[in-house]
C-alpha positions, 0 to 999 in steps of 0.5 A: 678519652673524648671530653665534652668539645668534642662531643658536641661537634660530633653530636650536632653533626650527628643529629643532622643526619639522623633526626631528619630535621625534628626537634630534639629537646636538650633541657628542660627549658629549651628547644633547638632546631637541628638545621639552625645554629645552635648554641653549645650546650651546658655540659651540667644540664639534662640531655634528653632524648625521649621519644626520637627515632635514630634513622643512623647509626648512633655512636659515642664511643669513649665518650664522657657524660657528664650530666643526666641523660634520658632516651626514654622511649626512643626508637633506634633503628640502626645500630648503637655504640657507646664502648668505653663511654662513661656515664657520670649521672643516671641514665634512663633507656626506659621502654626503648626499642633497638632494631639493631646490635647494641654495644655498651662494652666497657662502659662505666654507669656511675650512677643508676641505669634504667632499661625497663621495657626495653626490647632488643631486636638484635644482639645486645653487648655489655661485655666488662661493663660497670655499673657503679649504681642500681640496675634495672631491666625490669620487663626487658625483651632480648630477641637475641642473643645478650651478652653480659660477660665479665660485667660487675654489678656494685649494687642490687640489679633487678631482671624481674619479668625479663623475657630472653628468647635466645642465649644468655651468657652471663660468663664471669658476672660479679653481682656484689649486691644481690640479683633478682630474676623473679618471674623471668623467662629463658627460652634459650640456654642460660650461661652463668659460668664463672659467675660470683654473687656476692653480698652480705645478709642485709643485700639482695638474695640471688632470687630465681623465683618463678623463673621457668627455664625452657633450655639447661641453665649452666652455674658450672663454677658459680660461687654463691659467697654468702647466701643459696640462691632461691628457686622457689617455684621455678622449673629448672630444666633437667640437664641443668648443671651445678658444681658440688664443690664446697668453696662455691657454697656459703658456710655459716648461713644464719638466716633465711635457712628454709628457703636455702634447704628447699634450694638444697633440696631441689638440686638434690633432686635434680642431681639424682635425676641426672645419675650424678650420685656424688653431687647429689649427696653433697646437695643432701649434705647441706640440706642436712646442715641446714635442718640441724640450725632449724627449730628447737634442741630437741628437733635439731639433735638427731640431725646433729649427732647425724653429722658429727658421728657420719658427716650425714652418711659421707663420712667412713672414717668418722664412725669407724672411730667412734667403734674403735673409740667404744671399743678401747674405752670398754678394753680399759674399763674391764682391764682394769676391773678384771686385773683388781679381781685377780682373774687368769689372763685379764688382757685377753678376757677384756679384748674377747669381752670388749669385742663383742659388746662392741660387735654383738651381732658376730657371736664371738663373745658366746664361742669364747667365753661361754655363757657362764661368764655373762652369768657371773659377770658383775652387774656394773660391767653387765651395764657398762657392756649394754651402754657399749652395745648401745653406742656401737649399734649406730656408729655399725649403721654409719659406717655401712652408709658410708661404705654404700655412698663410697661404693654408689651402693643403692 
């Protein structure tokens, strides 16, 4: 890694050639000609760049900042290089305008980075970057292609009113503290495979608000760890694509659940859409869990009856059961009432008695043991007999929806 010696070689040599004999302001105190000689500059004091043209190329390759640095307004017409540098204080690119392919590649922001308004003209690289600080991009305009792979940002990073007129991959990004795309907008496609965003309750929620989205945008993989993304208002393309997998998903959400069910219910949508049957009721699953933490008791108890019985109309095992469970119950009940009243065969009798109670809709009952029978049947049983049909009726219903969304039944 180059220290500060080297730098200001280069640095001075550089200028020559690409300020065409302007000033460049180097402190806040003092001006210096590039065509005089020129004291060496105080490595802690602001560099600042604002308003010049870079005619050249720019490079600073694995260099080491160690100061603030402002190009605040600059102009640069011909490519910049900064792979590997590391800036220790802020760095400011507000409203610059690159004309050529940027490469901060493997660079490491310390502190905050600020490129508002800035507008990229060519391909732009930030491929495994680090930043350690806040970002913000607000109102940006990338022409081209932008590559932000594998980068990882340790706070919350602000895409709001950004304008992307060609790809966007954002393969493998790590957002620890939350993102913000508000109002944004993707002419090409949008490539977030891979992508992690992380955060507790008290960071940034993955905020896609308002963003319209001309080309698919791709989540395949992406793992939203402890909150939904919000979509609120925004126009997803139709061949978007999302994982329905589980362990991609937050469990346990405590908070902001209505803006995470209409998440839900909107790439429910988009999955039914798409024919993507399975992915659809996996999306309709979560919105589910969510109204069952939603309003009072009474308003959440249907939804969670719904899902310990069904699993919300996934679930063939768990209703199939719960019939077997009322239909084992009723079998001990009448056994055990038919053995203390003395009657001939009172196994088989609480079997055919059970069964139908547990399964009206058959006629078995009637066939075998004739209408006489309820007739005469003690009224404690004829309740215990309703409260069986009760039960089953629903658990019935479960299992035929678990049976059709297995099937892709409609």
């Amino acid at each position: 890694m180059a220290d500060w010696s080297d730098f200001e070689s280069i640095f001075f040599e550089r200028m020559k050639k690409i300020s065409k004999g302007k000033y460049i302001r180097l402190s806040q105190d003092s001006y210096y000609h590039i065509k005089d000689e020129t004291p060496a500059p105080n490595p802690n004091a602001l560099i600042d760049f604002s308003s010049t043209e870079f005619a050249k190329m720019f490079c600073i390759d694995g260099f080491y900042i160690p100061c603030d640095i402002k190009f605040n307004g600059c102009v640069f017409q011909n490519k910049i290089e900064s792979g590997w540098a590391i800036f220790s204080q802020s760095a400011a690119f507000n409203n610059v305008i690159f004309n050529d392919m940027i490469d901060f590649s493997d660079a490491k922001f310390v502190k905050g980075a600020y490129l508002n308004g800035v507008q990229c003209r060519s391909e732009a690289f930030w491929n495994a970057t680090s930043f350690n600080g806040s970002v913000s991009f607000n109102g940006a305009i990338f022409e081209k292609r932008v590559n932000f792979q594998r980068v990882v940002f340790q706070r919350g990073v602000n895409f709001t009113n950004v304008k992307m007129q060609d790809e966007a991959w954002f393969y493998g990004a790590i957002f620890k503290e939350g993102v913000s795309f508000w109002q944004s907008n993707f002419l090409g496609r949008l490539t977030m495979i891979d992508a992690s965003f992380e955060g507790g309750e008290r960071s940034r929620r993955p905020d896609f608000s308002d963003v319209i989205f001309e080309m698919p945008a791709n989540f395949r993989s992406a793992r939203f760890n402890d909150c939904f993304p919000i979509f609120r208002g925004s126009l997803l393309h139709d061949k978007s694509i999302f994982s329905a997998e589980d362990n991609l998903w937050p469990k346990g959400v405590v908070k902001h659940l209505k803006d995470a069910k209409e998440t839900c219910s909107l790439l429910r949508n988009l999955s039914e859409r798409q024919g993507n049957i399975e992915d659809a009721h996996f999306f309709f699953r979560s919105e589910m869990k969510l109204a069952s933490r939603m309003g009072s008791f009474s308003e959440r108890l249907l939804y969670i009856v719904y899902g310990v019985f069904s699993n919300f109309g996934h679930s063939i095992s768990r209703p199939l059961l719960g019939l077997l469970s009322v239909f084992v119950i009723g079998l001990i009940f009448f056994w055990g009432g038919f053995f203390v009243e003395g009657l001939d065969n009172p196994l088989r009798t609480s079997l055919a008695l059970s069964f139908n109670n547990v399964f009206p809709f058959f006629g078995f009952g009637r066939a075998y043991l004739g209408l006489n029978f309820f007739e005469d049947l003690h009224v404690v049983k004829k309740i215990f007999s309703a409260l069986q049909s009760i039960l089953s009726l629903p658990l019935a219903f479960f299992f035929g929806l678990g049976l059709r969304t297995r099937f892709r039944m409609r």
